[in-house]
Residue frames as a rotation matrix with the C-alpha (Angstrom) as fourth column:
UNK 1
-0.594 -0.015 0.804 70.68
-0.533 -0.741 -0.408 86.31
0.602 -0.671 0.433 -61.69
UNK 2
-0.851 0.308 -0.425 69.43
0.466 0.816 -0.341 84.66
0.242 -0.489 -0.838 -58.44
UNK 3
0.246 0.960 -0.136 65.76
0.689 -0.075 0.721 84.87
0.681 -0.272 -0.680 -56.99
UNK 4
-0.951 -0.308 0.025 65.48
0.174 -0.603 -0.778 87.98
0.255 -0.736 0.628 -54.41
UNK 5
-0.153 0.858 -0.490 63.04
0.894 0.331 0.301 89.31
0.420 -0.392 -0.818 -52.20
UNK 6
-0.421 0.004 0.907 61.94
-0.329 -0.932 -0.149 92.47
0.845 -0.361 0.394 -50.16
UNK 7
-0.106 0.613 -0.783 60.63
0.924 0.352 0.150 91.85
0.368 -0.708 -0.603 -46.36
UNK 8
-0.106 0.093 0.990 59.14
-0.211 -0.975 0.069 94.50
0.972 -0.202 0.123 -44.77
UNK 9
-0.601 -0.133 -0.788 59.39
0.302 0.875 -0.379 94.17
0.740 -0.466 -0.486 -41.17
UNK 10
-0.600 0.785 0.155 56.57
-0.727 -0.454 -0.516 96.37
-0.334 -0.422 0.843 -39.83
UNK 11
-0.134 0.924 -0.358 54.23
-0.737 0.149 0.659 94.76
0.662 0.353 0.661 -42.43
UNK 12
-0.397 -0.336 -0.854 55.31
-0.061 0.938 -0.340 91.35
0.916 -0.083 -0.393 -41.00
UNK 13
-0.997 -0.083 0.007 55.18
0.021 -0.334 -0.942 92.70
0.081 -0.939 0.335 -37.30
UNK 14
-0.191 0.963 0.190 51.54
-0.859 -0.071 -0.507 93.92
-0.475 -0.260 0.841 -37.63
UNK 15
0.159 0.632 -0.758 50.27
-0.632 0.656 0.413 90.60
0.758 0.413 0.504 -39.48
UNK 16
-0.489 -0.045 -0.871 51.75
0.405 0.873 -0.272 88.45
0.773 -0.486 -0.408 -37.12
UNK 17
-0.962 0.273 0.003 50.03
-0.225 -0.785 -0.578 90.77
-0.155 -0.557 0.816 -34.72
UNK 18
-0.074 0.974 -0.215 46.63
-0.989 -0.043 0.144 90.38
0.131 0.223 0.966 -36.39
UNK 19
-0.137 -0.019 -0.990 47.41
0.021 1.000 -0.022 86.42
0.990 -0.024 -0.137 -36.58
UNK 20
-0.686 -0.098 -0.721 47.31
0.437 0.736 -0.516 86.58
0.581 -0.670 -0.462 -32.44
UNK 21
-0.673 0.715 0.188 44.72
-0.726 -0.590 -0.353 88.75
-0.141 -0.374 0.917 -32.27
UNK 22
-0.204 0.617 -0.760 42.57
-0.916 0.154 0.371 86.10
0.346 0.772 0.534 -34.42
UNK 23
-0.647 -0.314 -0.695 44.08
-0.035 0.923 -0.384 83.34
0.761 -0.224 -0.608 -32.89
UNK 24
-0.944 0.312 -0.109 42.81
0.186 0.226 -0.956 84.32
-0.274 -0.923 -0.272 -29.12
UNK 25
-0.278 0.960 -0.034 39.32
-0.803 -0.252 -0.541 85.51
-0.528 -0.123 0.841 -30.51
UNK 26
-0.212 0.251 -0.944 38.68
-0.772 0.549 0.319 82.00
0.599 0.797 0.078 -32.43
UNK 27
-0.736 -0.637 -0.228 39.65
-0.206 0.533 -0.820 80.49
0.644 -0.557 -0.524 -29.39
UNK 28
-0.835 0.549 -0.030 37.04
-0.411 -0.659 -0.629 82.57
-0.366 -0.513 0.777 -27.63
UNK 29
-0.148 0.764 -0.628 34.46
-0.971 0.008 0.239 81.94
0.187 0.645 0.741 -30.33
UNK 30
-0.473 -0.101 -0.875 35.00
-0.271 0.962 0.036 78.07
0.838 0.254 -0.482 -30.04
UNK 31
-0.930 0.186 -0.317 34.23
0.366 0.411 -0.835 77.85
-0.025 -0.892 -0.450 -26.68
UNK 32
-0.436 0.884 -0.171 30.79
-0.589 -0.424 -0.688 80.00
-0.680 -0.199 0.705 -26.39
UNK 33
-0.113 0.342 -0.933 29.94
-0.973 0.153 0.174 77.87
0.203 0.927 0.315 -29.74
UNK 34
-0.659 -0.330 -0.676 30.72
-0.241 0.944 -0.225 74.90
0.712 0.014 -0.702 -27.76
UNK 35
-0.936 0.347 -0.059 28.45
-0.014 -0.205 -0.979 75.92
-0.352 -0.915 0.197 -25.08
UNK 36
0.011 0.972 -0.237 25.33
-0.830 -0.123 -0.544 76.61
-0.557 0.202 0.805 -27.24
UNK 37
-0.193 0.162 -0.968 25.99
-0.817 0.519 0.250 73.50
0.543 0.839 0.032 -29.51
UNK 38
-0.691 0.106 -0.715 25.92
0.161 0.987 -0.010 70.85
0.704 -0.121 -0.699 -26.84
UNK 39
-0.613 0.763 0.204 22.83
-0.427 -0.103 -0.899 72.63
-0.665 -0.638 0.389 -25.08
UNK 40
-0.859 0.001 -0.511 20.96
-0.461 0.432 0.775 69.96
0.222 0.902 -0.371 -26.52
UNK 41
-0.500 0.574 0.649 18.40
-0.828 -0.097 -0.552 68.84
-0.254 -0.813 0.523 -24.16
UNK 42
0.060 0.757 0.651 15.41
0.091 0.645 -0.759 67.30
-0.994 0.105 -0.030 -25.82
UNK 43
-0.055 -0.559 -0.827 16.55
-0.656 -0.604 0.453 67.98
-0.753 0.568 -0.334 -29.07
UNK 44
-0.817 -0.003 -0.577 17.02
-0.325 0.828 0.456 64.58
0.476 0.560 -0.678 -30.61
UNK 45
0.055 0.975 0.217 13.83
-0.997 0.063 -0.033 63.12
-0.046 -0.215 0.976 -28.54
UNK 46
0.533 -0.152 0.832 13.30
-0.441 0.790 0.427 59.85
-0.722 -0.595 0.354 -28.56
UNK 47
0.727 -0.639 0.251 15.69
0.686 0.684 -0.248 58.76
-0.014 0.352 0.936 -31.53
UNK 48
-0.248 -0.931 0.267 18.52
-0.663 -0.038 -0.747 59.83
0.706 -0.363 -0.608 -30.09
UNK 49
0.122 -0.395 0.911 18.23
-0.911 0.319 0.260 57.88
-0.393 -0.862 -0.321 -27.57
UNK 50
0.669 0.180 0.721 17.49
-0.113 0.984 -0.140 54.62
-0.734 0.012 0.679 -29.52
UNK 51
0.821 -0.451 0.351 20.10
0.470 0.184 -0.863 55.11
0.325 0.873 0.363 -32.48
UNK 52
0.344 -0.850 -0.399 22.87
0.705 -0.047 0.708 57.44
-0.620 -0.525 0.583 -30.50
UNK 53
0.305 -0.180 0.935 22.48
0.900 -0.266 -0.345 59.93
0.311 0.947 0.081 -32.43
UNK 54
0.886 0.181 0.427 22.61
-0.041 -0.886 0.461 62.46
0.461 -0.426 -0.778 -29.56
UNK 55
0.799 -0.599 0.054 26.17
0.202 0.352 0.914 60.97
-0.566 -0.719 0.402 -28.61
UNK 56
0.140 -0.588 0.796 27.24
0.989 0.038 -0.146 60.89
0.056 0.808 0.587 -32.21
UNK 57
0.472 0.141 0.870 26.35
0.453 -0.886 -0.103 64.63
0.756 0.442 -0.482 -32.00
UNK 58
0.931 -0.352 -0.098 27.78
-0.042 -0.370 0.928 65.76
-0.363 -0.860 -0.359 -28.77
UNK 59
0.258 -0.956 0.139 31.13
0.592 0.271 0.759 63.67
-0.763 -0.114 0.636 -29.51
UNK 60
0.293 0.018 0.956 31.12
0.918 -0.286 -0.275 65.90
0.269 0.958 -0.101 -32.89
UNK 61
0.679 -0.069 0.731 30.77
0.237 -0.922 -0.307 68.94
0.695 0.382 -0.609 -31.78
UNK 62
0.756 -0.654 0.029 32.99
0.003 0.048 0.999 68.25
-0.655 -0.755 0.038 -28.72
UNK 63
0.247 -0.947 0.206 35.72
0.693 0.322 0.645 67.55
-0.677 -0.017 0.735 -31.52
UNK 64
0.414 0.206 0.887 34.81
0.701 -0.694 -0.166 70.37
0.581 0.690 -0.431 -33.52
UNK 65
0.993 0.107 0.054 35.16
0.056 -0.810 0.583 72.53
0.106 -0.576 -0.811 -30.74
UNK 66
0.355 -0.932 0.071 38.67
-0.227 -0.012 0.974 71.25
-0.907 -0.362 -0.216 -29.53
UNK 67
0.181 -0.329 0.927 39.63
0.977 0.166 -0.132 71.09
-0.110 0.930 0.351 -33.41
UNK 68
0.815 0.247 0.524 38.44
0.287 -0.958 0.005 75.16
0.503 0.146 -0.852 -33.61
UNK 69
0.953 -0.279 -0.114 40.74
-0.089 -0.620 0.779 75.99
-0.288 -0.733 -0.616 -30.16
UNK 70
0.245 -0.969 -0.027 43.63
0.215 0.027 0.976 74.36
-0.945 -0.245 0.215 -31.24
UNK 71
0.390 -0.119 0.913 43.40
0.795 -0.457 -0.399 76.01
0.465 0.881 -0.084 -34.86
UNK 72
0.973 0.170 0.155 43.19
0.015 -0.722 0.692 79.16
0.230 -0.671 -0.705 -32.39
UNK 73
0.740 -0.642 0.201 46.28
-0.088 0.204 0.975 78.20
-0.666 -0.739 0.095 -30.63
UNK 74
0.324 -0.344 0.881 47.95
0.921 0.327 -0.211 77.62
-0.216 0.880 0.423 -33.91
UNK 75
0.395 -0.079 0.915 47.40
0.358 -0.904 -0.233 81.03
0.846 0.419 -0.328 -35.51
UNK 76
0.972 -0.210 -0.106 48.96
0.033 -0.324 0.946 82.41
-0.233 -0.922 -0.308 -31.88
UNK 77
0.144 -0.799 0.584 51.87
0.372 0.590 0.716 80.71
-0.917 0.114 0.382 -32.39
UNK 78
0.017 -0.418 0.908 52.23
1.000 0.015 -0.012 81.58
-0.009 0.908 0.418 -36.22
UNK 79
0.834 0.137 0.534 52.03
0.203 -0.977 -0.065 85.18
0.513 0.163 -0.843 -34.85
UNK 80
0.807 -0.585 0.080 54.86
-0.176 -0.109 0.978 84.63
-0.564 -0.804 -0.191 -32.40
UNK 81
0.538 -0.621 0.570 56.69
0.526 0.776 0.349 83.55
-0.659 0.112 0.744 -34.84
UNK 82
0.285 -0.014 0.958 56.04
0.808 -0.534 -0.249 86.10
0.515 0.845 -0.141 -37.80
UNK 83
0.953 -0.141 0.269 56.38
-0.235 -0.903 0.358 88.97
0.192 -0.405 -0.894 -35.15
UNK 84
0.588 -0.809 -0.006 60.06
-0.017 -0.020 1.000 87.25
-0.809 -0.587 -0.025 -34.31
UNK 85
-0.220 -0.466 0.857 61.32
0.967 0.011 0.254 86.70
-0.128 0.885 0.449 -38.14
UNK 86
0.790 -0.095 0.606 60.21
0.072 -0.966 -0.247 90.70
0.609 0.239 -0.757 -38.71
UNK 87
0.823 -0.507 0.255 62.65
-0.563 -0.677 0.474 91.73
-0.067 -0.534 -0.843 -35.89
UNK 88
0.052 -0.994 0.099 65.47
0.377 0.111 0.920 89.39
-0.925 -0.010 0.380 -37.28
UNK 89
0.328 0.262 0.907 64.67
0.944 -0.074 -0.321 91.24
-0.017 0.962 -0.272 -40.16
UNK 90
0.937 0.147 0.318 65.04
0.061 -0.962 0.266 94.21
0.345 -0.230 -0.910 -38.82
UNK 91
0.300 -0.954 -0.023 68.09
-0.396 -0.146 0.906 93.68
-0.868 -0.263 -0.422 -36.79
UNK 92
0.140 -0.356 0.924 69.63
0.961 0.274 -0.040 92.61
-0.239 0.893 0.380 -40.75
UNK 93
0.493 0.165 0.854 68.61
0.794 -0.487 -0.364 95.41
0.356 0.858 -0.371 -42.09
UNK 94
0.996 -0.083 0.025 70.39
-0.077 -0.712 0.698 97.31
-0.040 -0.698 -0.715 -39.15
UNK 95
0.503 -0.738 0.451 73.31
0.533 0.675 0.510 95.30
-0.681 -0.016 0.732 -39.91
UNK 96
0.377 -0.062 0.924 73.46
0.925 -0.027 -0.379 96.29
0.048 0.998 0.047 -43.30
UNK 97
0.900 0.436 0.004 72.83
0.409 -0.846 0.342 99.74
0.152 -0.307 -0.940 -42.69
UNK 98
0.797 -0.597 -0.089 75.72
-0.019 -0.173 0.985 99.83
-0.603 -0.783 -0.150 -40.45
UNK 99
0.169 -0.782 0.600 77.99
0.704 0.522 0.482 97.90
-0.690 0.341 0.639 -42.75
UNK 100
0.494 0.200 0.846 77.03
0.787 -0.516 -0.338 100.33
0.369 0.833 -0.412 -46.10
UNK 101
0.966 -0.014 -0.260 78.17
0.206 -0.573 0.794 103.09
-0.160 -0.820 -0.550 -43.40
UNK 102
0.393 -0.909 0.136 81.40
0.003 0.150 0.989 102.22
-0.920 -0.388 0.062 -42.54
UNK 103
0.150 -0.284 0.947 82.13
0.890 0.456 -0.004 101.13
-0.430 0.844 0.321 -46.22
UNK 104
0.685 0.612 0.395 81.03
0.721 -0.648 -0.246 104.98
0.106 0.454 -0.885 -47.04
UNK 105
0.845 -0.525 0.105 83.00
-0.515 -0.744 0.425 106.67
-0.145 -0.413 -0.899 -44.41
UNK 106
0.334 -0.914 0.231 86.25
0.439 0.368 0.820 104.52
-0.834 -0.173 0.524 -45.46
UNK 107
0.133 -0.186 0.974 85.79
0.968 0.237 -0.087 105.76
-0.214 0.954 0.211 -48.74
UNK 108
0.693 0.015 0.721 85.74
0.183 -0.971 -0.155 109.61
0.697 0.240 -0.676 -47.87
UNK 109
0.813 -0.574 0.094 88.31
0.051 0.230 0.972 109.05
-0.580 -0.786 0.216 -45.52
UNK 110
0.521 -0.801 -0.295 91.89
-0.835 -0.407 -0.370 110.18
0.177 0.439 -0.881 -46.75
UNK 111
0.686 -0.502 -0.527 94.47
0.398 0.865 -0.305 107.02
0.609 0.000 0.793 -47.57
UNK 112
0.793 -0.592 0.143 97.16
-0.397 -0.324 0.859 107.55
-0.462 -0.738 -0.492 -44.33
UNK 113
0.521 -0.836 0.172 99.39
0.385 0.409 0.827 105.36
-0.762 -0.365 0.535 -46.51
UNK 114
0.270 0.052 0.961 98.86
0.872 -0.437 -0.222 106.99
0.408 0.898 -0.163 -49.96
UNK 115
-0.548 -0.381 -0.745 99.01
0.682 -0.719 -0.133 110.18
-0.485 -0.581 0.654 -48.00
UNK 116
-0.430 0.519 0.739 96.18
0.512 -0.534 0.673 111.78
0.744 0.667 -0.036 -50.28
């Protein structure tokens, strides 16, 4: 007997749902985090300036930040995606549906050539 599954396609629908909620508030989060991380001022004092350590940091959290958004931007996407595989799920399972139907009503349906 082969491998099977169940998909639900609500469940799908609302995760991929929660996936672009997350997505745009990480996004969010990255940026204000970027904002307080490179308010650095006097911070490093004078070594940073003589070792670059206040560059090394910046250029960090600068790629940290645009690492964070485009995680963000990711999970978006992997919600567009999950919210479109639920509704070809759905439209399957409508398929079916239909098909099981028809199959039903041929079968209570009197033979015209039999003449039952």
């Amino acid at each position: 007997m082969g491998d099977s599954f169940t998909a639900v396609p609500s469940a799908i629908a609302q995760l991929g749902e929660q996936f672009i909620e997350e997505g745009a508030r990480l996004g969010q989060c990255a940026s204000g985090f970027g904002g307080n991380a490179l308010e650095v001022s006097d911070a490093f004092g004078l070594l940073g300036a003589c070792d670059g350590a206040m560059q090394k940091y910046i250029a960090m959290a600068q790629s940290t930040v645009q690492g964070l958004e485009q995680l963000g931007q990711l999970w978006e996407q992997t919600g567009v995606q999950l919210i479109a595989q639920s509704e070809q799920y759905q439209a399957c399972d409508e398929q079916q549906g239909q098909q099981f139907q028809e199959v039903d009503q041929q079968k209570m349906t009197p033979d015209a050539a039999g003449g039952n």
